[in-house]
N, CA, C and O atoms as a GROMACS GRO file, in nm:
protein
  528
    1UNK      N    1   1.338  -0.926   1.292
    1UNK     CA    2   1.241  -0.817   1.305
    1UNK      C    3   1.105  -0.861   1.261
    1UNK      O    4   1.004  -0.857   1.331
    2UNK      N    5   1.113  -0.905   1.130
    2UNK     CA    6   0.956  -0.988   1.095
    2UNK      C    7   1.000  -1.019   0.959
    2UNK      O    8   1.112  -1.017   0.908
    3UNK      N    9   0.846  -1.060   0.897
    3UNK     CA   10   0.837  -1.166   0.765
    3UNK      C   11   0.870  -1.084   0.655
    3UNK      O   12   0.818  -1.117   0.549
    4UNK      N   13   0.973  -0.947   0.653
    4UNK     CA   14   0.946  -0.883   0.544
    4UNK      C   15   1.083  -0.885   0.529
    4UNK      O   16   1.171  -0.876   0.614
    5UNK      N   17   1.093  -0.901   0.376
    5UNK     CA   18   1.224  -0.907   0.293
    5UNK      C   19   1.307  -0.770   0.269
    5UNK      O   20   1.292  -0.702   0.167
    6UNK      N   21   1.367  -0.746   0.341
    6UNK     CA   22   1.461  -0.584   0.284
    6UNK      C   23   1.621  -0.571   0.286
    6UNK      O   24   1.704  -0.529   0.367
    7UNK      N   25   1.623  -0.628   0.157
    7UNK     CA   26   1.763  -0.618   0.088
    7UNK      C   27   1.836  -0.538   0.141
    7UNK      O   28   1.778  -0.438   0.184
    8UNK      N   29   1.995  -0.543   0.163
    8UNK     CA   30   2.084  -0.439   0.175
    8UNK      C   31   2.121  -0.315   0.079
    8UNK      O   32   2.155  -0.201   0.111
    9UNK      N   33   2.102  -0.375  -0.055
    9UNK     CA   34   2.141  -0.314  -0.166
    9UNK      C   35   2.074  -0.217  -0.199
    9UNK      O   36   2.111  -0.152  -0.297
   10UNK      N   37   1.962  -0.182  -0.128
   10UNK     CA   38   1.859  -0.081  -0.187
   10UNK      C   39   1.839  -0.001  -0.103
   10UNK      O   40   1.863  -0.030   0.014
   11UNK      N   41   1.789   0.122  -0.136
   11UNK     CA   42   1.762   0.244  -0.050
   11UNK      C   43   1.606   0.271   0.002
   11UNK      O   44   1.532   0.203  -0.070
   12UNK      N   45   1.554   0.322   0.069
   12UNK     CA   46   1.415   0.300   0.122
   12UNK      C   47   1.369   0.433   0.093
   12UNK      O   48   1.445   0.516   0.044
   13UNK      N   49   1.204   0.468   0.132
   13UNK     CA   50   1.161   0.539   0.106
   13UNK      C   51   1.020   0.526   0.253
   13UNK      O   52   0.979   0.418   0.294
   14UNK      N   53   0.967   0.675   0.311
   14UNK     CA   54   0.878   0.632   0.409
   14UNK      C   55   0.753   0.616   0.326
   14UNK      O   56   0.647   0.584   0.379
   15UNK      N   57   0.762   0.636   0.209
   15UNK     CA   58   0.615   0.589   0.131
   15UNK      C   59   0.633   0.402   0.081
   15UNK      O   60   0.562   0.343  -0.001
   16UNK      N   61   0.701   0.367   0.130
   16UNK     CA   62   0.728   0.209   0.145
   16UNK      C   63   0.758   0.132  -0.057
   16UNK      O   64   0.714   0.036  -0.121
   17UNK      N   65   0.870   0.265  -0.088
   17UNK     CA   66   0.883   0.249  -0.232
   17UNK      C   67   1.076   0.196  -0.153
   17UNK      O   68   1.134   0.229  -0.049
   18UNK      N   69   1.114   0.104  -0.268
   18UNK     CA   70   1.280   0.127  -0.315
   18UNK      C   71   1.299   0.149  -0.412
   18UNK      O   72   1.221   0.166  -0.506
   19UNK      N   73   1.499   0.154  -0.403
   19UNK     CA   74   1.531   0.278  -0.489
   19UNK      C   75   1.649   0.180  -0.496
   19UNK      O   76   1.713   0.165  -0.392
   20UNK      N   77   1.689   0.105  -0.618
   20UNK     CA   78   1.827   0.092  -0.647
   20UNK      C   79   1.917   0.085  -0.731
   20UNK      O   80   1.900   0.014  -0.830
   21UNK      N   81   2.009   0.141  -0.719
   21UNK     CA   82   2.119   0.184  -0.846
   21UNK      C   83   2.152   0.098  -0.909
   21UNK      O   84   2.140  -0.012  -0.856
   22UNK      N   85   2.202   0.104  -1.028
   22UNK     CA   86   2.208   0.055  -1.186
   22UNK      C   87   2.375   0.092  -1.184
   22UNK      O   88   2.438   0.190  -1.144
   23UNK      N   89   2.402   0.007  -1.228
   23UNK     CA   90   2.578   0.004  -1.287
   23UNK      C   91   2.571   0.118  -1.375
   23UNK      O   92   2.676   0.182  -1.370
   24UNK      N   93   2.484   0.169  -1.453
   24UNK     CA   94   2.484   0.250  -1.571
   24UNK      C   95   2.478   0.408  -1.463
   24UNK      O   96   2.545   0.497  -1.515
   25UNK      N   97   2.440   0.431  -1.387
   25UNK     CA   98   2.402   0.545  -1.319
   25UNK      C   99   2.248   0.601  -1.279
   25UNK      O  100   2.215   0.692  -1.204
   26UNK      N  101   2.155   0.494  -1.372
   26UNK     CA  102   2.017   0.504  -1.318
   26UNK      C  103   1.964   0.452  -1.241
   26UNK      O  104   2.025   0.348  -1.215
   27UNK      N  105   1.837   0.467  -1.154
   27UNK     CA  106   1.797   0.348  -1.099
   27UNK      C  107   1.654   0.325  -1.118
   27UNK      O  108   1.584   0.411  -1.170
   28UNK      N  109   1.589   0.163  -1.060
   28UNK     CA  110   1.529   0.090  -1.046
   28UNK      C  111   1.436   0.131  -0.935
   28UNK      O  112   1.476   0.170  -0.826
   29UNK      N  113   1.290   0.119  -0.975
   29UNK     CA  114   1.216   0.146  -0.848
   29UNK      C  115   1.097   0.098  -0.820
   29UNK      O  116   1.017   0.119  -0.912
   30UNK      N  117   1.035   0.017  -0.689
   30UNK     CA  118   0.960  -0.052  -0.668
   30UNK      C  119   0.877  -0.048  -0.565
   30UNK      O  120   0.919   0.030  -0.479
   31UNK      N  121   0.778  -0.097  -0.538
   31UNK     CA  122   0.743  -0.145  -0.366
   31UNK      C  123   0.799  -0.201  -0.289
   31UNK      O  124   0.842  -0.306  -0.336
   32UNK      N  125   0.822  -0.188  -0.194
   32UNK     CA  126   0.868  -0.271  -0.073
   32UNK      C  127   0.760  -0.400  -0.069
   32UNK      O  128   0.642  -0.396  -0.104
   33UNK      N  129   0.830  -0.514  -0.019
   33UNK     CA  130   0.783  -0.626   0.050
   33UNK      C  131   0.643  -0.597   0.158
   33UNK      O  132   0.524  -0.625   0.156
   34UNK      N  133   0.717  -0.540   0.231
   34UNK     CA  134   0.612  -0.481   0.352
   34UNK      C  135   0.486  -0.405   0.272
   34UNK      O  136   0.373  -0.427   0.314
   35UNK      N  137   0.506  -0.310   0.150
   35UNK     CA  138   0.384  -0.255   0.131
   35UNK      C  139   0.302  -0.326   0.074
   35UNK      O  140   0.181  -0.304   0.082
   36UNK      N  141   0.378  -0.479  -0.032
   36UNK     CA  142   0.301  -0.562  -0.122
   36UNK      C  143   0.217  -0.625  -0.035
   36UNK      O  144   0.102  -0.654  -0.070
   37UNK      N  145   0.283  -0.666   0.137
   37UNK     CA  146   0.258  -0.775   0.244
   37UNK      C  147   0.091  -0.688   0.253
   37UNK      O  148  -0.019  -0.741   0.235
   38UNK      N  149   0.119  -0.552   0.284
   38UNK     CA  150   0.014  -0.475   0.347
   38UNK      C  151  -0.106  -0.427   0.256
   38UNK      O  152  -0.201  -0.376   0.317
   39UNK      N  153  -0.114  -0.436   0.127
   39UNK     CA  154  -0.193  -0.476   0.022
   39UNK      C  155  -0.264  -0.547  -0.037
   39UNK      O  156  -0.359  -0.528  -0.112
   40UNK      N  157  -0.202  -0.652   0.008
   40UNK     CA  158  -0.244  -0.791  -0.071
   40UNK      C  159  -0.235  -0.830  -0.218
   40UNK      O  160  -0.146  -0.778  -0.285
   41UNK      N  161  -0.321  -0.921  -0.276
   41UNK     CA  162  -0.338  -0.928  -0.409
   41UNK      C  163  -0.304  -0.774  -0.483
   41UNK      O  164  -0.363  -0.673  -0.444
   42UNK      N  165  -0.249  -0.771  -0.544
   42UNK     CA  166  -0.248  -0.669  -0.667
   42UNK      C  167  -0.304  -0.726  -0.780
   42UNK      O  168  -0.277  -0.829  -0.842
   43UNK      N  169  -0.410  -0.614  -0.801
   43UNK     CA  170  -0.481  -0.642  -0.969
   43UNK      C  171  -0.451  -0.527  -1.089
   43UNK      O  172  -0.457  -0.554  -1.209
   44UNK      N  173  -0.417  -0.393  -1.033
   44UNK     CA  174  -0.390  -0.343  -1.139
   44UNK      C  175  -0.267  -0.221  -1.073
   44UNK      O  176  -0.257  -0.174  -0.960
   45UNK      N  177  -0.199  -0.203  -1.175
   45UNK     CA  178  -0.098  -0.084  -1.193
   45UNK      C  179  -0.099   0.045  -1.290
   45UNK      O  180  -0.056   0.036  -1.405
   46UNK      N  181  -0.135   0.129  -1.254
   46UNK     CA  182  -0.110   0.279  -1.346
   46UNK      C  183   0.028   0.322  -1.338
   46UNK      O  184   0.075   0.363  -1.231
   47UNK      N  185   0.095   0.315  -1.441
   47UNK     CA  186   0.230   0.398  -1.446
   47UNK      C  187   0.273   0.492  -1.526
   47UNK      O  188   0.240   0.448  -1.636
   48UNK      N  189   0.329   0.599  -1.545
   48UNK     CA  190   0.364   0.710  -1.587
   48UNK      C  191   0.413   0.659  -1.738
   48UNK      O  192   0.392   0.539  -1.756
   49UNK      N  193   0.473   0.727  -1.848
   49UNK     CA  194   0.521   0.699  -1.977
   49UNK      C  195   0.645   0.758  -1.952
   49UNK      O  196   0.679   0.849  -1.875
   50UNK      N  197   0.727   0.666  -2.062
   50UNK     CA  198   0.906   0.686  -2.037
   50UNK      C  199   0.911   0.849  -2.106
   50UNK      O  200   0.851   0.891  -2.205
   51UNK      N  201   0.986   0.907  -2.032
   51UNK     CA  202   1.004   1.083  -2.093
   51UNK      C  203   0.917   1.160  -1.996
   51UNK      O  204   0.942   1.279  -1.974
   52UNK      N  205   0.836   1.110  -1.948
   52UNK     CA  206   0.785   1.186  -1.815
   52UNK      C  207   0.876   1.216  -1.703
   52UNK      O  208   0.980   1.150  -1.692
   53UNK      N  209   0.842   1.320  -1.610
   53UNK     CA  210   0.942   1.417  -1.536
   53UNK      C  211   0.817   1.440  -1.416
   53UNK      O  212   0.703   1.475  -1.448
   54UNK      N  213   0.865   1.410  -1.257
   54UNK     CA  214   0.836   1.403  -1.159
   54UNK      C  215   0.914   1.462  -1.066
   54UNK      O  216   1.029   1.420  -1.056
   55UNK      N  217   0.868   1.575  -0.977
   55UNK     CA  218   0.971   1.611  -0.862
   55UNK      C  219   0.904   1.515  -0.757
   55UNK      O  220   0.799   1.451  -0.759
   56UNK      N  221   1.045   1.536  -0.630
   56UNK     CA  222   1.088   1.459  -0.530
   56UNK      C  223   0.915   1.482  -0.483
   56UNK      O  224   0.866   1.591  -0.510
   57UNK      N  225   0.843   1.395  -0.427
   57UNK     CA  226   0.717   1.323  -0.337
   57UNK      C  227   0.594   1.393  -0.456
   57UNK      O  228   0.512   1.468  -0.402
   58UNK      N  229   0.582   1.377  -0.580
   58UNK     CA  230   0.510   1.372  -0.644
   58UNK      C  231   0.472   1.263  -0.668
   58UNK      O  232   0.554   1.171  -0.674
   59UNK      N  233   0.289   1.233  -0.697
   59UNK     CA  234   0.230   1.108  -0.719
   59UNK      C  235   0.234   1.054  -0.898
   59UNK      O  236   0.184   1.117  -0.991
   60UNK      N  237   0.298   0.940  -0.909
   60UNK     CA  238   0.365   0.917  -1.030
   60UNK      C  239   0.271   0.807  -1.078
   60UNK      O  240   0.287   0.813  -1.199
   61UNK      N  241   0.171   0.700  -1.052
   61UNK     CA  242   0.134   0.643  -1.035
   61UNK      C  243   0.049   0.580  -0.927
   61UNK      O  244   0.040   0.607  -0.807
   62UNK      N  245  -0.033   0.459  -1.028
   62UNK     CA  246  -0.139   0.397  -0.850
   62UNK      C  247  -0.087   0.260  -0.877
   62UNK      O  248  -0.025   0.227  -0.978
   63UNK      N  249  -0.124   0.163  -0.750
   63UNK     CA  250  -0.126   0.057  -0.728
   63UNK      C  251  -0.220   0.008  -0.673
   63UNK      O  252  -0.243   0.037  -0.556
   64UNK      N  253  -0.298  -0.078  -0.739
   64UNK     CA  254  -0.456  -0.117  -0.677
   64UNK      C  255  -0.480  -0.256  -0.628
   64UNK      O  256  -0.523  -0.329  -0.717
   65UNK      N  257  -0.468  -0.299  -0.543
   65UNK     CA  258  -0.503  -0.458  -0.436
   65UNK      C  259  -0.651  -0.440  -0.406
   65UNK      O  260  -0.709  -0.333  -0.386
   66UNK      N  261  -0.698  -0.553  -0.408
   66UNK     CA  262  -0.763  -0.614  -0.375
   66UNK      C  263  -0.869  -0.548  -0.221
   66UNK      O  264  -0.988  -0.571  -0.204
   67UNK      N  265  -0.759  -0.449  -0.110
   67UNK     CA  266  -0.737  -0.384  -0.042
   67UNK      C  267  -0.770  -0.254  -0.036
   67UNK      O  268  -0.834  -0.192   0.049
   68UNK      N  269  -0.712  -0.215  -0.149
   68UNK     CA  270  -0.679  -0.060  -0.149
   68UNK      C  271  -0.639   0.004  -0.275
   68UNK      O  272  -0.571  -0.064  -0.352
   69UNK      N  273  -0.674   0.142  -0.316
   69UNK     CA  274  -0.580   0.193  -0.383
   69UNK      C  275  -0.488   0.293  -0.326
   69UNK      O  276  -0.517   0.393  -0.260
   70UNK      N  277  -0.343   0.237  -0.372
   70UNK     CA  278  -0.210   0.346  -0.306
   70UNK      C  279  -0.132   0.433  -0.382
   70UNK      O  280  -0.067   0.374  -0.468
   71UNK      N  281  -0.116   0.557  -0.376
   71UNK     CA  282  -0.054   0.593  -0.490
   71UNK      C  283   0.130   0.606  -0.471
   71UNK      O  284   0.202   0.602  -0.372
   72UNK      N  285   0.145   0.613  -0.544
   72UNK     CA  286   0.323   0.631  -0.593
   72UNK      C  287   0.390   0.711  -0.562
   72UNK      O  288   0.352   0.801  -0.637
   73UNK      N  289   0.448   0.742  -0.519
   73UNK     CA  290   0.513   0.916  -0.489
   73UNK      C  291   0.694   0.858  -0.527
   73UNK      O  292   0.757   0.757  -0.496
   74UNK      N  293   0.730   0.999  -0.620
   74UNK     CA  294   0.848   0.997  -0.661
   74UNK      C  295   0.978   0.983  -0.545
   74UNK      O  296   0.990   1.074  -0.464
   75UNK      N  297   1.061   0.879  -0.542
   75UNK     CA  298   1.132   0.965  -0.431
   75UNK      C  299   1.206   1.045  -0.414
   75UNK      O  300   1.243   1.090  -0.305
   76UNK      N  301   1.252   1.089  -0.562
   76UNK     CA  302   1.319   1.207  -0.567
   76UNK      C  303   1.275   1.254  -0.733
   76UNK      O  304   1.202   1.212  -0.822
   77UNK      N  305   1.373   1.373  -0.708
   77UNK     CA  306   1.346   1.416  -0.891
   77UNK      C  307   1.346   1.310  -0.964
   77UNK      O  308   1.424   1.221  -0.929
   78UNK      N  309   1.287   1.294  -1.049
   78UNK     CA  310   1.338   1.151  -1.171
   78UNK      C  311   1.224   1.189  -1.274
   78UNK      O  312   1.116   1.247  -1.265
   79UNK      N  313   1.305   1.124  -1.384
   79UNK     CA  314   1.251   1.101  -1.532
   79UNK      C  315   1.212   0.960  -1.567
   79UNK      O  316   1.274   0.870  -1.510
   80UNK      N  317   1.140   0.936  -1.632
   80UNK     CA  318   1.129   0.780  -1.675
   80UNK      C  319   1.161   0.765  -1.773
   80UNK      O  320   1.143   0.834  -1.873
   81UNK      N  321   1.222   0.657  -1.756
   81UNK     CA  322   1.336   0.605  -1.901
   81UNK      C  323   1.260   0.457  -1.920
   81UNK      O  324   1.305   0.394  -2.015
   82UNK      N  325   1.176   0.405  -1.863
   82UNK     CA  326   1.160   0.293  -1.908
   82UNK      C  327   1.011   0.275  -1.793
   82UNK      O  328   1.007   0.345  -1.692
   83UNK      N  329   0.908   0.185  -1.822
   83UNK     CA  330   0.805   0.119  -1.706
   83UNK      C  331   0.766  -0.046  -1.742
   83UNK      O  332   0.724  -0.097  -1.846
   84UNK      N  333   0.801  -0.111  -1.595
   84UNK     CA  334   0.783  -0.263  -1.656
   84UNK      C  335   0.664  -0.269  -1.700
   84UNK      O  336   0.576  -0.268  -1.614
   85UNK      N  337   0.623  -0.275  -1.844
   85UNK     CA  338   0.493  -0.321  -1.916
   85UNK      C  339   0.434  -0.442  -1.888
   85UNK      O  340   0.326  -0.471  -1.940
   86UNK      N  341   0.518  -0.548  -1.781
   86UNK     CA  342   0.486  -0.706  -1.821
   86UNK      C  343   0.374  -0.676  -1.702
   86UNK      O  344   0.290  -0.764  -1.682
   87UNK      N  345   0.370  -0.537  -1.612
   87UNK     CA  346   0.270  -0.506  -1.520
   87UNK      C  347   0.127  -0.538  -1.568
   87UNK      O  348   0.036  -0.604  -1.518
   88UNK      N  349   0.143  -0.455  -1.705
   88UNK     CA  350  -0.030  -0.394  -1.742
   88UNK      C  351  -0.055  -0.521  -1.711
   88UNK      O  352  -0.129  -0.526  -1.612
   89UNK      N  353  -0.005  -0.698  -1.780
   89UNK     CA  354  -0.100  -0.837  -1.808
   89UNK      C  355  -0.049  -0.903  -1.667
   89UNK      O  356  -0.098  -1.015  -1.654
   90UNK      N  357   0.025  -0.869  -1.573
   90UNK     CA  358   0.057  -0.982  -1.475
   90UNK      C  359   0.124  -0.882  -1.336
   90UNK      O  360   0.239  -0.893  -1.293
   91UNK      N  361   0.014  -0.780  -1.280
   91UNK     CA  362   0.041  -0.682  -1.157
   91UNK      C  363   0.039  -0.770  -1.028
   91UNK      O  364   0.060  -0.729  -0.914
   92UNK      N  365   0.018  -0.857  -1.055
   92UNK     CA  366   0.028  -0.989  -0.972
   92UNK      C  367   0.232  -1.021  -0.903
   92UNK      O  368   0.289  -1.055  -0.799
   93UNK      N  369   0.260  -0.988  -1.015
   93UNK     CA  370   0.427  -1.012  -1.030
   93UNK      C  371   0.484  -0.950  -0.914
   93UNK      O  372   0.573  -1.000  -0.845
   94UNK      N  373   0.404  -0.788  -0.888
   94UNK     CA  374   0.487  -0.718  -0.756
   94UNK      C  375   0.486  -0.807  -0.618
   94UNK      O  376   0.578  -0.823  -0.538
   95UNK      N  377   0.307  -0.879  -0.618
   95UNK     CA  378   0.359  -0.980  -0.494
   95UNK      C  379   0.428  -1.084  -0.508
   95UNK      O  380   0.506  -1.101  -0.414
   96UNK      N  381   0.433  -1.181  -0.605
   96UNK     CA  382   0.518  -1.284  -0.672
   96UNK      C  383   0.708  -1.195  -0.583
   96UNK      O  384   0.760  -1.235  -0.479
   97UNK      N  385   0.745  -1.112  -0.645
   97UNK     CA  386   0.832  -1.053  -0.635
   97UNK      C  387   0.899  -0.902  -0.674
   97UNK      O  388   0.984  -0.867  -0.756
   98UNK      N  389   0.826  -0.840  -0.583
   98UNK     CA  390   0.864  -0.699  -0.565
   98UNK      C  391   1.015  -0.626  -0.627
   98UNK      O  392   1.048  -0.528  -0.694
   99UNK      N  393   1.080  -0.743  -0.556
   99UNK     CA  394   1.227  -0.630  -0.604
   99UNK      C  395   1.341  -0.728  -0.726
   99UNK      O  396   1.464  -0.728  -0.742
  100UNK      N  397   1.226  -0.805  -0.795
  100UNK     CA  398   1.293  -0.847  -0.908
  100UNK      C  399   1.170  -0.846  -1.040
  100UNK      O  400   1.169  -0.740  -1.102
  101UNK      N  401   1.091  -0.930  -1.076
  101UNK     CA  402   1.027  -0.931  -1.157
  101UNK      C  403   0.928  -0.767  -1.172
  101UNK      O  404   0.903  -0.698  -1.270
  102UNK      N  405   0.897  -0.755  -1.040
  102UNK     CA  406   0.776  -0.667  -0.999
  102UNK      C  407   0.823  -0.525  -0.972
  102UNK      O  408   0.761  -0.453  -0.894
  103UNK      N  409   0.978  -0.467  -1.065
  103UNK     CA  410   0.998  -0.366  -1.005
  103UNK      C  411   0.882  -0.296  -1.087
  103UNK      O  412   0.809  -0.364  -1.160
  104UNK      N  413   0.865  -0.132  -1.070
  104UNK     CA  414   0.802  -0.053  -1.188
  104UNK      C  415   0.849   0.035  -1.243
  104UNK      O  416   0.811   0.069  -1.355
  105UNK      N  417   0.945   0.092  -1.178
  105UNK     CA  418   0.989   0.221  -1.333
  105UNK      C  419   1.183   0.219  -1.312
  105UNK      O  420   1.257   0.185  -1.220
  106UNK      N  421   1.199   0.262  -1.419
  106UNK     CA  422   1.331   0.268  -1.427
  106UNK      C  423   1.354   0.415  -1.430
  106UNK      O  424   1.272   0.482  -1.493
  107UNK      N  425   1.490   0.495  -1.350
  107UNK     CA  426   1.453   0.607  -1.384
  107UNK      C  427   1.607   0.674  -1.393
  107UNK      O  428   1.704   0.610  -1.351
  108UNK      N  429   1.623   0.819  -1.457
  108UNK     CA  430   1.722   0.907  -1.406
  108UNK      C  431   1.674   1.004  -1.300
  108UNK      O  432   1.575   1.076  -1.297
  109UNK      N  433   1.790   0.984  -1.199
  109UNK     CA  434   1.746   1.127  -1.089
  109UNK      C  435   1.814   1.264  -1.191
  109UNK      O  436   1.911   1.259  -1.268
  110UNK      N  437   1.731   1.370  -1.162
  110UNK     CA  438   1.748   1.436  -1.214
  110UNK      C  439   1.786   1.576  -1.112
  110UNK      O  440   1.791   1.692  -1.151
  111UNK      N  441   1.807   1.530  -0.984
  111UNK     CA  442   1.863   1.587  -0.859
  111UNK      C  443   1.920   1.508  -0.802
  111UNK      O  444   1.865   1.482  -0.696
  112UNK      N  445   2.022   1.445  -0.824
  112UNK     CA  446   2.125   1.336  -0.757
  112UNK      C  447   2.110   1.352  -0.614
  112UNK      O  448   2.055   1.273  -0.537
  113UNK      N  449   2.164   1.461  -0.588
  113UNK     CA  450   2.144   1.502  -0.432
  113UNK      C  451   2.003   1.454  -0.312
  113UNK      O  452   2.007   1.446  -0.189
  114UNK      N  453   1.927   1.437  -0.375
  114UNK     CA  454   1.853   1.400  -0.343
  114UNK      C  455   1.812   1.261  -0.262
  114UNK      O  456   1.748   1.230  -0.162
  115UNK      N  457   1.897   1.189  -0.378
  115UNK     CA  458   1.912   1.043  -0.333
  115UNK      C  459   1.972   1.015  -0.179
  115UNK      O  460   1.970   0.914  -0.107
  116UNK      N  461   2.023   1.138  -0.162
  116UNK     CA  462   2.112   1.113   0.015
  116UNK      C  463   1.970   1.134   0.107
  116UNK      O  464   1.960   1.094   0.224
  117UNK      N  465   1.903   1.177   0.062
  117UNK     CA  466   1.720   1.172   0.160
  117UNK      C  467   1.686   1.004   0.215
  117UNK      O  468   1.641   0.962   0.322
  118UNK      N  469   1.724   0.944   0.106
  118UNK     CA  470   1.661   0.795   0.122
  118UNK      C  471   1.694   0.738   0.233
  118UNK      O  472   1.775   0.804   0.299
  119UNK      N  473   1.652   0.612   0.291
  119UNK     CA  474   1.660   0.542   0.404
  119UNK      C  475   1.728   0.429   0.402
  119UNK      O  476   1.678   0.335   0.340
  120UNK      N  477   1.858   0.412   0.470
  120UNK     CA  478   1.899   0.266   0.442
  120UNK      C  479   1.774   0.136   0.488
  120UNK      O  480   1.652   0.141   0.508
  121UNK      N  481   1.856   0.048   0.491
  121UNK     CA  482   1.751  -0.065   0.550
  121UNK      C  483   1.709  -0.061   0.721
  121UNK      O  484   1.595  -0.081   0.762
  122UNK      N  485   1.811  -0.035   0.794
  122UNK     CA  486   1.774   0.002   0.936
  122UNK      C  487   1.717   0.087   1.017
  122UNK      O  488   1.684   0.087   1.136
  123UNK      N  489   1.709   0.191   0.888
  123UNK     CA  490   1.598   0.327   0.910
  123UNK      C  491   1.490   0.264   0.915
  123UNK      O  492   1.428   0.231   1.016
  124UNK      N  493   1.443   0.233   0.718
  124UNK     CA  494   1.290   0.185   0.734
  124UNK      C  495   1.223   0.078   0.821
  124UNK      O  496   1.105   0.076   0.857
  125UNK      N  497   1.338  -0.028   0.852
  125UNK     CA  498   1.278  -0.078   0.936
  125UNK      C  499   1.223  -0.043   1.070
  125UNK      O  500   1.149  -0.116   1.134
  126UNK      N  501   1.277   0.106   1.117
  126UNK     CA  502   1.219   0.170   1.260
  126UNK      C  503   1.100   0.250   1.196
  126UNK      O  504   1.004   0.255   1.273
  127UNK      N  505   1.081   0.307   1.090
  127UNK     CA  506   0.965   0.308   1.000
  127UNK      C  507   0.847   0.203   1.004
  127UNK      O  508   0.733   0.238   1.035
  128UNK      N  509   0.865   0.134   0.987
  128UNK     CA  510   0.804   0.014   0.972
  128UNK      C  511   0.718  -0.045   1.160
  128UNK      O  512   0.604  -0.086   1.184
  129UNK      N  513   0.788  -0.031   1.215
  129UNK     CA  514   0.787  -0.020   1.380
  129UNK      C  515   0.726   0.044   1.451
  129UNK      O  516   0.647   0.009   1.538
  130UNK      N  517   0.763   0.164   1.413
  130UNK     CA  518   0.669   0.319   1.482
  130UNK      C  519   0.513   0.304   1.408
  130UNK      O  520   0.417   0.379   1.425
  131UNK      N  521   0.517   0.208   1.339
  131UNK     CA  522   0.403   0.230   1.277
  131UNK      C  523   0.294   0.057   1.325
  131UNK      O  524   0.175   0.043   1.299
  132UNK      N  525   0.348  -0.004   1.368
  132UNK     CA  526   0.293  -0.087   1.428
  132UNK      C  527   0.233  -0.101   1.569
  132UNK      O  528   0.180  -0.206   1.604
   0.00000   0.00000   0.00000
């Protein structure tokens, strides 16, 4: 399809965020490849504080390239339990690697149900398409 990396393991989002589950019951959440691709350089990250509470397509955060600033949108209910800090000194990391070093928040859904909204990988990629 093209140069962009999209794991099986993770769930998609049309705001070009993933979403993936944690052995523990929480999950992990990041940019997509494609949105880091479509950004460029990243220089800075704004992220929410752990104990903060977001409903489903609320703006939770920005992400600022070189490009653009984009903001964050929740993909579902969630709380933050945790935000990678190694962002504030090295936002660089999301292009380095998006869906390992470069995730940004860790979270609980706090509407499980919700999570069935998300997009496998063969969705976003017709996402990704319609938009080209």
């Amino acid at each position: 399809m093209s140069d962009f990396e999209l794991p099986e393991d993770v769930q998609y989002t049309r705001d070009d965020e993933w979403v993936k589950a944690e052995a523990d019951g929480h999950h992990r959440i990041g940019i997509t490849d494609y949105a880091q691709q479509q950004l460029g350089d990243i220089v800075f990250v704004e992220l929410p504080s752990p104990g903060d509470s977001f409903e489903a397509g609320q703006p939770f955060g920005v992400v600022e390239s070189v490009k653009a600033v984009s903001d964050l949108f929740a993909p579902t209910s969630i709380e933050i339990l945790e935000v990678n800090q190694e962002l504030e000194e090295t936002p660089e990391s999301i292009n380095a690697d998006c869906y390992g070093i470069g995730w940004l928040i860790r979270v609980r859904a706090t509407k499980p149900e919700e999570l069935e909204k998300l997009l496998d990988r063969t969705s976003y990629e017709k996402t990704i398409e319609e938009r080209s």
